[in-house]
C-alpha positions as CSV (number, residue, x, y, z in Angstrom):
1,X,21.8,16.4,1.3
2,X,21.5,14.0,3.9
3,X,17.7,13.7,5.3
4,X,17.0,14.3,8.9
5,X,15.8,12.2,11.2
6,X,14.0,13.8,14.0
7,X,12.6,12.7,17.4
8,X,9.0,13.8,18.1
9,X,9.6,17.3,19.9
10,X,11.9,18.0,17.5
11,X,9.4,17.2,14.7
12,X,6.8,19.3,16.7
13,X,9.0,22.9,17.0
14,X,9.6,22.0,13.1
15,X,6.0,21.6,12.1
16,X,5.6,24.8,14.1
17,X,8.4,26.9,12.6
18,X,7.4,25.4,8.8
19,X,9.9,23.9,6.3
20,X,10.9,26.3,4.2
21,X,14.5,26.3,5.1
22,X,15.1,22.8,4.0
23,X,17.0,22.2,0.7
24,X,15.5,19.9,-1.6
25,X,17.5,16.9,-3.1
26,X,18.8,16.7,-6.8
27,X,20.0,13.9,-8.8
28,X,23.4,13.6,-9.2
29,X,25.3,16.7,-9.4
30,X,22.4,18.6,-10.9
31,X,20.7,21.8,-9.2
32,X,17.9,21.4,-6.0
33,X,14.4,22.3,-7.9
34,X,13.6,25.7,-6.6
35,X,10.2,25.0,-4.9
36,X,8.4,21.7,-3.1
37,X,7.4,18.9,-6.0
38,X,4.3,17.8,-5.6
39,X,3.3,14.1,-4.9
40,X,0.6,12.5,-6.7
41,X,0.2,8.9,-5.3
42,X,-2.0,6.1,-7.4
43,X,-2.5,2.8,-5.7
44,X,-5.6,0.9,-6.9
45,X,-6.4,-2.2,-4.9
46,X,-5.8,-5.8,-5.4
47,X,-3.7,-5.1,-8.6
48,X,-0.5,-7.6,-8.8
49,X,2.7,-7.0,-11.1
50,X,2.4,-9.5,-13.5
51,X,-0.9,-8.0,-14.5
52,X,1.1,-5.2,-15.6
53,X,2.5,-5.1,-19.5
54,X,5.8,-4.0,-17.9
55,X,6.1,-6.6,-15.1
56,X,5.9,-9.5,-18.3
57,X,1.6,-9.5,-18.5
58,X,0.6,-11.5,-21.2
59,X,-3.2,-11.0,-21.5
60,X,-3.4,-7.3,-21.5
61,X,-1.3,-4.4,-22.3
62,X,-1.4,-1.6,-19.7
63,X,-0.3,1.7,-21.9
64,X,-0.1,4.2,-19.8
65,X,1.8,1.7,-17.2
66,X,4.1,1.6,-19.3
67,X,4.7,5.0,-20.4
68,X,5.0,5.8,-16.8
69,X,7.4,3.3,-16.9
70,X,9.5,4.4,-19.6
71,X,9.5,8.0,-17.6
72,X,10.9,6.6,-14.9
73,X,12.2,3.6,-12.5
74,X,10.4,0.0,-12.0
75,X,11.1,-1.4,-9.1
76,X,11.4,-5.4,-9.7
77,X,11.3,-6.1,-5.7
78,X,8.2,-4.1,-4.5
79,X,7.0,-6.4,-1.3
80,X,3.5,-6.3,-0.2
81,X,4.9,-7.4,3.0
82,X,1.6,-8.2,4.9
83,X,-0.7,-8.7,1.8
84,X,-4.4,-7.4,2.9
85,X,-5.7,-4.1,2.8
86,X,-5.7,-1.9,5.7
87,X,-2.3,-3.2,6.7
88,X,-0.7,-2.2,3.8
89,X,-2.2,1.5,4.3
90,X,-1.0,1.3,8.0
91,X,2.5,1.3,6.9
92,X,1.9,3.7,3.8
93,X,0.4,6.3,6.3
94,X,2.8,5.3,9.0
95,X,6.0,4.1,7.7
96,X,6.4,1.5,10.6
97,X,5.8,-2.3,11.3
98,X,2.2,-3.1,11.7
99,X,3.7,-4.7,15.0
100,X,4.5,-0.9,16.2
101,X,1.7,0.6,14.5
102,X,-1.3,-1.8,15.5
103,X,-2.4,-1.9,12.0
104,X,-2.8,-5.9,11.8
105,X,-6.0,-6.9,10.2
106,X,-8.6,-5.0,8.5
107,X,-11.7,-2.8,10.1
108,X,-9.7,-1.2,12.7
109,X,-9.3,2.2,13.9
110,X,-6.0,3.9,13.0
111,X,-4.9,5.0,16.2
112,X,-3.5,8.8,16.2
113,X,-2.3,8.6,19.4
114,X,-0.2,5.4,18.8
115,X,1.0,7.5,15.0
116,X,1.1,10.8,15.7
117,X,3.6,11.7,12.7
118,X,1.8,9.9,9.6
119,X,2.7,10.9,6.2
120,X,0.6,13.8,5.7
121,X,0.8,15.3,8.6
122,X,4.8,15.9,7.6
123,X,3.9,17.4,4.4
124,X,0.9,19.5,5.9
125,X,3.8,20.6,8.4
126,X,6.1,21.8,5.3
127,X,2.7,23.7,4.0
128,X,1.7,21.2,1.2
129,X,-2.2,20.9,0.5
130,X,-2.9,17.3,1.7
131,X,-5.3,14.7,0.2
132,X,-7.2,11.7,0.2
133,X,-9.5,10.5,-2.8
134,X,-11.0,6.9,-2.2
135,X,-10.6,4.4,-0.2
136,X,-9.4,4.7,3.3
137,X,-9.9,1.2,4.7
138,X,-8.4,2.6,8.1
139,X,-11.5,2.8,10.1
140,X,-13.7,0.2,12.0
141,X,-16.8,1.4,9.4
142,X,-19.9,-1.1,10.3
143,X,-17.7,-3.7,12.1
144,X,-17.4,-0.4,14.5
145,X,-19.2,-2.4,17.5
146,X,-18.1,-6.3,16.2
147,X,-15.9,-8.0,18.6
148,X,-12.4,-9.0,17.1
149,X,-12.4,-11.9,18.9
150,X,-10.7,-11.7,22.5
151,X,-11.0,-8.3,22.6
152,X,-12.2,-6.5,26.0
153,X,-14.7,-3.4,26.9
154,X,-18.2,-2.1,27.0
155,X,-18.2,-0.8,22.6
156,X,-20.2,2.8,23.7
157,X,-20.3,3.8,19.6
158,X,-22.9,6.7,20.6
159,X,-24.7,8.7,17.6
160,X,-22.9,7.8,14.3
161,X,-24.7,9.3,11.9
162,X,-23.0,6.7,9.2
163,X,-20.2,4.4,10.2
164,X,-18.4,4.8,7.1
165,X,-18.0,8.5,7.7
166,X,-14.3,9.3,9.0
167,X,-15.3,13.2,10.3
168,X,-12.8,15.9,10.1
169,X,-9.6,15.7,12.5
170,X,-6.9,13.3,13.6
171,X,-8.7,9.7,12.1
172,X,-7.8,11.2,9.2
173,X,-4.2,11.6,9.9
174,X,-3.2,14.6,8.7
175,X,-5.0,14.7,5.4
176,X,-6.8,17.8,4.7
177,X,-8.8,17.3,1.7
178,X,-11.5,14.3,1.7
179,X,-13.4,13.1,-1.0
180,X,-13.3,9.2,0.3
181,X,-15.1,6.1,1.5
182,X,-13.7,4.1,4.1
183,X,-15.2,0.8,2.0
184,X,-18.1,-0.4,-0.3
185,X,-18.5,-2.2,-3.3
186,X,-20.9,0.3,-5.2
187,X,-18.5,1.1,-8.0
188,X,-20.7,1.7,-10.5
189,X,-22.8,4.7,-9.0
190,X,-19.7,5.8,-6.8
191,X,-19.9,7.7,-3.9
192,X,-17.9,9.4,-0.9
193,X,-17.9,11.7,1.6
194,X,-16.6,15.2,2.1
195,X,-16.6,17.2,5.5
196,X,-20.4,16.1,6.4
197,X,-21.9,12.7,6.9
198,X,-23.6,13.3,3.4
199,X,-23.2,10.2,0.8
200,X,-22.1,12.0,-2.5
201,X,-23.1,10.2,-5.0
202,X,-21.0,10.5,-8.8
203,X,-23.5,8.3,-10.9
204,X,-20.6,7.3,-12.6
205,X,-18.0,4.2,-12.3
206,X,-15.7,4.7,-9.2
207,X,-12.4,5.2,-10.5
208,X,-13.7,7.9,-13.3
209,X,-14.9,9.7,-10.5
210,X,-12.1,9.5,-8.3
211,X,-9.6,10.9,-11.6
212,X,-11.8,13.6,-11.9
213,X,-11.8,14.6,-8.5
214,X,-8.0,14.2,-8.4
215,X,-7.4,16.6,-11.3
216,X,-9.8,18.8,-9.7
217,X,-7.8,18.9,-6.7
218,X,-4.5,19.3,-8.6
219,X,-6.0,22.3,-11.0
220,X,-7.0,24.2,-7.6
221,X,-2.9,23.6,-6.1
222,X,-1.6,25.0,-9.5
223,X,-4.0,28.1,-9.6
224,X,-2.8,28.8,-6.0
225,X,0.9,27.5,-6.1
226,X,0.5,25.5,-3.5
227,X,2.4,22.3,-3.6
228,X,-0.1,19.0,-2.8
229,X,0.5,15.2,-1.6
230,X,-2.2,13.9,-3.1
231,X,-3.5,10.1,-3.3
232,X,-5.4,7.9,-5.1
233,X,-7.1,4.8,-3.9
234,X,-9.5,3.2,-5.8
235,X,-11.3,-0.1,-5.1
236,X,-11.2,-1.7,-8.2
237,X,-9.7,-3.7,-9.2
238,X,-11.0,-5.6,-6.6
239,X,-13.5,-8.3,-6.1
240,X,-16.5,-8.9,-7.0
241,X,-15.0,-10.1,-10.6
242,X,-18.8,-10.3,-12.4
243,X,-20.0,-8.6,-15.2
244,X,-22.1,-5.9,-12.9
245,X,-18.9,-4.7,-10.9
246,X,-17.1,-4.2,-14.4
247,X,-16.5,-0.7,-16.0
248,X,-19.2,-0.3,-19.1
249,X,-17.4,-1.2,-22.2
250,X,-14.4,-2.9,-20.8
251,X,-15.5,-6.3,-20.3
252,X,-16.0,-6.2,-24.2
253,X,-11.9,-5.3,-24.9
254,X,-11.1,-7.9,-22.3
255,X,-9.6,-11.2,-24.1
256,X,-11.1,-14.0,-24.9
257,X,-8.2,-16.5,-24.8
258,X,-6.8,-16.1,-21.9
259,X,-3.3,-17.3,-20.3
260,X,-2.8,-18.9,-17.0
261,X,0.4,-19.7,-15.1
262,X,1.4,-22.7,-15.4
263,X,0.8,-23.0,-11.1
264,X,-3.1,-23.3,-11.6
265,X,-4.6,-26.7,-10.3
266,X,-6.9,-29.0,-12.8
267,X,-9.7,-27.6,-10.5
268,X,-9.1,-23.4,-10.9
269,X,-11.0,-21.9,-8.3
270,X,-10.7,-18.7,-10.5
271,X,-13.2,-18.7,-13.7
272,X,-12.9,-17.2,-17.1
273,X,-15.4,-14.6,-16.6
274,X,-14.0,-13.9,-13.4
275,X,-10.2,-13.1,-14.8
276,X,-11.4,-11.5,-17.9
277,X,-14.0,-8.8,-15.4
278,X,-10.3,-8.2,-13.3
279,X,-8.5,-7.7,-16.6
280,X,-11.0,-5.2,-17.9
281,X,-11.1,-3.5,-14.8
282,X,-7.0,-3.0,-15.0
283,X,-7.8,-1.8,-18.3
284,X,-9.9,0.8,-16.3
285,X,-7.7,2.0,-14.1
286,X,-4.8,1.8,-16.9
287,X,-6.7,4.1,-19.2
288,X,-7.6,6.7,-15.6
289,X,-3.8,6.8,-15.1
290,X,-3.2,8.1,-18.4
291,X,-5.7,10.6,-17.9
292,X,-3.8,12.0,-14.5
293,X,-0.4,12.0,-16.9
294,X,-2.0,13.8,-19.6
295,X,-3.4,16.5,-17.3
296,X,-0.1,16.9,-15.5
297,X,1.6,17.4,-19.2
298,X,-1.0,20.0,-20.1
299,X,-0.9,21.5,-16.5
300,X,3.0,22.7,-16.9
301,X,3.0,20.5,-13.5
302,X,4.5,17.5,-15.1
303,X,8.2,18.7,-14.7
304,X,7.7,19.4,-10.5
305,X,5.8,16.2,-9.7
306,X,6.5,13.3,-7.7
307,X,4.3,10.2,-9.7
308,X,3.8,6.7,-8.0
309,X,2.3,4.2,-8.9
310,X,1.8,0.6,-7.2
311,X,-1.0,-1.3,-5.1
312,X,-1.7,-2.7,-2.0
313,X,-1.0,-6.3,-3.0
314,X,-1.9,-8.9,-5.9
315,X,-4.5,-11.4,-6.0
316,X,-4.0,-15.4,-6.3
317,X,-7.1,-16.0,-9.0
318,X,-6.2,-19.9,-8.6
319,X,-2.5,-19.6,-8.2
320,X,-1.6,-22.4,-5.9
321,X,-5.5,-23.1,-6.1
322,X,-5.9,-20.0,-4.0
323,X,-7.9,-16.8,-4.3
324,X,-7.6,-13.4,-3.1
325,X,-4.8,-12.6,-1.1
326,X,-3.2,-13.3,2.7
327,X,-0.4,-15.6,1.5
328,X,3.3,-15.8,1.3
329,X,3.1,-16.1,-2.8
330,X,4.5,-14.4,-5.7
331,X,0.7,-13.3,-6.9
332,X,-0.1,-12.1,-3.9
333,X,2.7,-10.0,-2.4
334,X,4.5,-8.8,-5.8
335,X,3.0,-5.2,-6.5
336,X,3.9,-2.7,-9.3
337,X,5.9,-0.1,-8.4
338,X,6.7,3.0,-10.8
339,X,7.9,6.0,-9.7
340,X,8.9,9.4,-11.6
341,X,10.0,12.7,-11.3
342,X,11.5,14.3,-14.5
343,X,14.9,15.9,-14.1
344,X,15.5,14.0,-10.8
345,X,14.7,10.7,-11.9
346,X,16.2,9.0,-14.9
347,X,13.8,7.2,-17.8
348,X,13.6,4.4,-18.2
349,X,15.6,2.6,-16.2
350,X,14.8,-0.7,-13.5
351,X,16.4,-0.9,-10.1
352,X,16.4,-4.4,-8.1
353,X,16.3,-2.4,-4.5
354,X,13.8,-4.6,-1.9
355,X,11.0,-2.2,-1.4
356,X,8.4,-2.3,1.5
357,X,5.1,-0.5,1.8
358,X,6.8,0.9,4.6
359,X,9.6,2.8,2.8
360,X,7.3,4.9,0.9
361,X,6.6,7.3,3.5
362,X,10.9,8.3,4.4
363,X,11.4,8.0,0.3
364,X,9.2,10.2,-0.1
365,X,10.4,12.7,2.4
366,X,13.8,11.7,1.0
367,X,12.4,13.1,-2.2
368,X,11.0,16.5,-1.1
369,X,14.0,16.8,1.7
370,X,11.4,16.6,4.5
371,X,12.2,15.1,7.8
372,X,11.6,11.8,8.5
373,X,9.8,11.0,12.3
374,X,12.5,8.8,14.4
375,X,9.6,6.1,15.1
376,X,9.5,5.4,11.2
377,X,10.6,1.9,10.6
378,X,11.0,2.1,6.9
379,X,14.1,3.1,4.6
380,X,14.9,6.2,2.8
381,X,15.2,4.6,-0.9
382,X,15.4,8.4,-2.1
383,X,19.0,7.7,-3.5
384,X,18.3,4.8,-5.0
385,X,15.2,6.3,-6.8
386,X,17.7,9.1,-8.3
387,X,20.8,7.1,-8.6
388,X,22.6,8.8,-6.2
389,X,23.6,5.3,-4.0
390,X,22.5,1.6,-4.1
391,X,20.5,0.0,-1.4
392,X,22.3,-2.5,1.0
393,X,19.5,-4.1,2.3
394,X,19.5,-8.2,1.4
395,X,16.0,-9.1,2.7
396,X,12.5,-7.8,4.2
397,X,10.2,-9.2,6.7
398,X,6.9,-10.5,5.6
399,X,4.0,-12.0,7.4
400,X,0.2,-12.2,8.0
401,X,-1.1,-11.9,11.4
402,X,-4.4,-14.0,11.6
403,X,-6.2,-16.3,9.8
404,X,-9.0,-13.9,9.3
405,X,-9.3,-10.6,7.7
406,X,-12.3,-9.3,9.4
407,X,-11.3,-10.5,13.2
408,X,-8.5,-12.4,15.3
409,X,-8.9,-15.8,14.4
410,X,-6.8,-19.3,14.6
411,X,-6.4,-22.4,12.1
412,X,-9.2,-20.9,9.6
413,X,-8.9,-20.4,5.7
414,X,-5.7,-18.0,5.5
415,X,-3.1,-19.4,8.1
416,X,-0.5,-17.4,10.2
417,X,2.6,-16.8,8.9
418,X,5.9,-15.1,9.0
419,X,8.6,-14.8,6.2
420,X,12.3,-13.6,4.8
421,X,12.0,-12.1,1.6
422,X,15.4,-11.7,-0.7
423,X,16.2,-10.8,-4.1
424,X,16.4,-14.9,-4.6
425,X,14.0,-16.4,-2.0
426,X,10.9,-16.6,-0.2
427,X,11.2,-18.2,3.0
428,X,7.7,-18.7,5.2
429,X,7.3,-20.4,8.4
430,X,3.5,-21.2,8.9
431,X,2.7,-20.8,12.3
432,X,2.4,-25.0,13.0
433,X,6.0,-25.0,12.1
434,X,5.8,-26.3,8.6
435,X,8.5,-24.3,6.1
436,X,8.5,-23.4,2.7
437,X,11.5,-22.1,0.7
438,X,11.4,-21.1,-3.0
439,X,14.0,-20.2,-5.5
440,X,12.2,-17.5,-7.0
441,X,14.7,-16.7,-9.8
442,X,14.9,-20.4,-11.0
443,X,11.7,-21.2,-9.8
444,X,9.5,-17.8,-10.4
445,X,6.0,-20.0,-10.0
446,X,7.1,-21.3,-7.0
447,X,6.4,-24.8,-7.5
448,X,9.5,-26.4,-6.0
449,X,9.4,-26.2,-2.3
450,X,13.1,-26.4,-1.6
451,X,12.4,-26.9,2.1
452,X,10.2,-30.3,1.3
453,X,12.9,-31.9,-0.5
454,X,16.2,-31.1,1.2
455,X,17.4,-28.8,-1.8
456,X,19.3,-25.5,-0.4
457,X,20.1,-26.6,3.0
458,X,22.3,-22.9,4.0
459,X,20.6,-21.4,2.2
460,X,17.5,-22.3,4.5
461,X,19.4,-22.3,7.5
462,X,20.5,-18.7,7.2
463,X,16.8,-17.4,6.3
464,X,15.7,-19.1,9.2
465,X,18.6,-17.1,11.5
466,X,17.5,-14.1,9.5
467,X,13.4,-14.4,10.4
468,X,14.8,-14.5,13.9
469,X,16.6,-11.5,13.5
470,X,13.7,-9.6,11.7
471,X,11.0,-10.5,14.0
472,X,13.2,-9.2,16.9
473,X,13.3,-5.6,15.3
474,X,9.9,-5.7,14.4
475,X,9.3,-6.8,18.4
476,X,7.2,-9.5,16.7
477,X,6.8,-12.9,18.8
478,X,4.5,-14.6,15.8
479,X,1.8,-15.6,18.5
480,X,-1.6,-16.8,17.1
481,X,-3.9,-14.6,15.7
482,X,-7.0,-15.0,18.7
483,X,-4.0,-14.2,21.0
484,X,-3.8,-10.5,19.6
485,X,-7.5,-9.6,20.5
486,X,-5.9,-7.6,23.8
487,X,-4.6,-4.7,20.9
488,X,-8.0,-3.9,20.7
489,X,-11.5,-2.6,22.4
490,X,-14.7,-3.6,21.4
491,X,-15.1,-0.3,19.8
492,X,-11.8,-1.5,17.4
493,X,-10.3,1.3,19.2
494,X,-6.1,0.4,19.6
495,X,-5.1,-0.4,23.0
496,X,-1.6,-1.5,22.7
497,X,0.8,-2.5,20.4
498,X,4.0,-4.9,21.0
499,X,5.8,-2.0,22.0
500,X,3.3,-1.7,25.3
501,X,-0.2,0.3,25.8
502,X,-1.0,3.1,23.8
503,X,0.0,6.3,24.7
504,X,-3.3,8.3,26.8
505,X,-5.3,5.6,26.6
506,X,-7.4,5.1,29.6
């Protein structure tokens, strides 16, 4: 089957009518599953590929990673495309640019009126139970009434009980079910919200609770037979790497000799203690996604759903004596990506496919055979995913939109950039004009700039026509980061986009 792509009032009479009349895609010449699959959707934060067992990690093995894996496909090209946090869940929720959603930094409000057709509310259309477990990230929270820096307007925040509290209704974009945080760091006595402005507190580490909730969720789908998209979000494993952040007992099965990449300077700005706390906290999280696959085998739900696994982006500890995230490198923008779906998708097997944070959202309605909103920017990798066609795409546009991560700011500690990503290269133009080019098969550290030395010159002077051409569809003019405070209120409210003034805003 061939999956529709709707414009919005045709999505709207769908969404009204229901679903149900849409056949659901096979693999191969096999049979359409005779009711929706489910989605379960796992993407802890900060966690980067090489990390992984499967990806080639050398300090830890990540089990249940890899028995995922050996279920299903690894994607070897899955592109954190702008590496920070709430833009990466802008264009999981959205499917489109951050340019087109508005989603560019982090603390700002998702703007419903800007996304109308997120990725929920498509499945909540076709009568799935929709959910959200953990962090959100897509909400102003305490920076609520902080100017981003250029920004305009009187911020009027009223009575907000808690500004971490996302209440029932569109901010939530379509999900349903809430057991989340929009962000904090207290992962060792967890706690979220539901449909009141009430902290719940677990008393337990964060993403123990946040597997039990999930399976709780799941367990009340199957007693009902109601198909769910459910995901998973949980902080860790994210900084603060110290002992007190660090799951009880894991620090202890963490290594003691550890391995670096041979791209760390003399002077590491990454410690020891500080990788082995990020390793045992992927141990954590490793251990938490066996616990999901175990209950799905025991369910009887294994064999009708949907698994993913990835993360938002990676983290630099010292790579290219950087930490965190908010560059154009291998650490920080290659992300695990797993994916399976018994009977539809075959074991075991690795596909080379460029994959975006954006192309979850119209794979996975590929997937279920849901319709896919026309404003979606992503691609449909459904057929890749079971076989059924290869992907055509050569390269991806990547880029980070200010040089800080809390407000619009120029010439700080994480530059501008913009960037061509292939199956080979990584090509970035910092926004001074400076270039970098790397040869990432032949180079996979990326310590050869090709574009320093003269090395490659088509092959940089066709990524450089290809940026132009990307930026163009993504209506991007790579301006400086203080010159996108217009986007936003005071409030952090979304005011326009590069595609012109929000729609109803007044």
């Amino acid at each position: 089957m061939t999956t529709q792509t709707i414009d919005r009032r045709g999505f709207l009479r769908l969404a009204a009518a229901g679903t149900a009349g849409l056949a659901l895609p096979g693999c191969g010449a096999s049979p359409g599953p005779q009711k929706k699959p489910n989605v379960l959707f796992v993407f802890p934060d900060q966690l980067r590929a090489d990390m992984c067992s499967v990806y080639g990690g050398r300090n830890i093995a990540t089990p249940n990673i890899d028995r995922l894996a050996s279920e299903g496909v690894v994607f070897t090209h899955s592109v954190s495309t702008c590496p920070l946090c709430t833009p990466y869940r802008g264009m999981l929720q959205t499917g489109r640019y951050p340019t087109h959603s508005g989603i560019i930094i982090n603390f700002v409000e998702a703007s419903p009126a800007q996304n109308p057709h997120c990725l929920a509310n498509v499945f909540d259309a076709a009568g799935y139970a929709t959910g959200y477990i953990g962090k959100w990230h897509l909400a102003a929270d305490v920076h609520k009434g902080t100017s981003l820096g250029g920004g305009h307007g009187i911020c009027i925040t009223g009575d907000i009980p808690d500004p971490d509290f996302v209440a029932p209704g569109p901010q939530r974009l379509g999900y349903q079910h809430w057991q989340a945080n929009n962000f904090h760091y207290d992962y060792q006595n967890y706690w979220y919200y539901e449909d009141e402005p009430e902290k719940r507190y677990s008393g337990r580490y964060e993403t123990d609770t946040q597997t039990d909730q999930a399976i709780a969720f799941m367990e009340r789908c199957r007693q009902s037979g109601q198909p769910f998209l459910v995901n998973v979000a949980s902080h860790p494993p994210h900084p603060p790497f110290t002992p007190e952040y660090t799951p009880a007992g894991y620090l202890e099965r963490a290594p003691q000799t550890l391995w670096w990449p041979p791209n760390i300077p003399p002077e590491n700005p990454c410690t020891d203690e500080e990788l082995r706390c990020y390793l045992a906290m992927i141990q954590n999280v490793d251990d938490n996604l066996g616990r999901l696959l175990d209950y799905l085998e025991s369910s009887g739900l294994a064999q009708d759903t949907i698994v993913v696994f990835t993360s938002d982006h990676g983290e630099m500890l010292g790579s290219h004596g950087r930490i965190q995230k908010m560059v154009p490198y291998a650490e920080a923008i290659n992300v695990p990506l797993v994916m399976r779906w018994p009977r539809h998708i075959a074991a075991g097997i690795r596909v080379d496919a460029l994959h975006t944070p954006m192309d979850h959202f119209p794979t996975l309605c590929g997937l279920a055979g849901l319709p896919i909103p026309s404003e979606v920017d992503g691609t449909d990798l459904s057929g890749v995913v079971t076989g059924s066609r290869s992907d055509g795409r050569e390269e991806v546009l990547i880029g980070h939109y200010s040089s800080g991560e809390l407000t619009f700011e120029t010439g700080t500690t994480w530059l501008e950039w913009r960037g061509v990503r292939t199956k080979q290269y990584t090509y970035v133009r910092w926004l001074a004009g400076t270039e970098e080019l790397y040869d990432n098969l032949a180079d996979p550290y990326q310590m050869q700039n090709l574009a320093e030395n003269g090395a490659e010159p088509e092959a940089l002077v066709g990524l450089r026509a290809r940026l132009t051409e990307l930026l163009a569809r993504a209506h991007d003019d790579f301006r400086r980061g203080f010159d996108y405070g217009d986007w936003y209120d005071d409030c952090r409210n979304l005011v326009r986009t590069a595609l012109g003034p929000v729609p109803g805003w007044v």
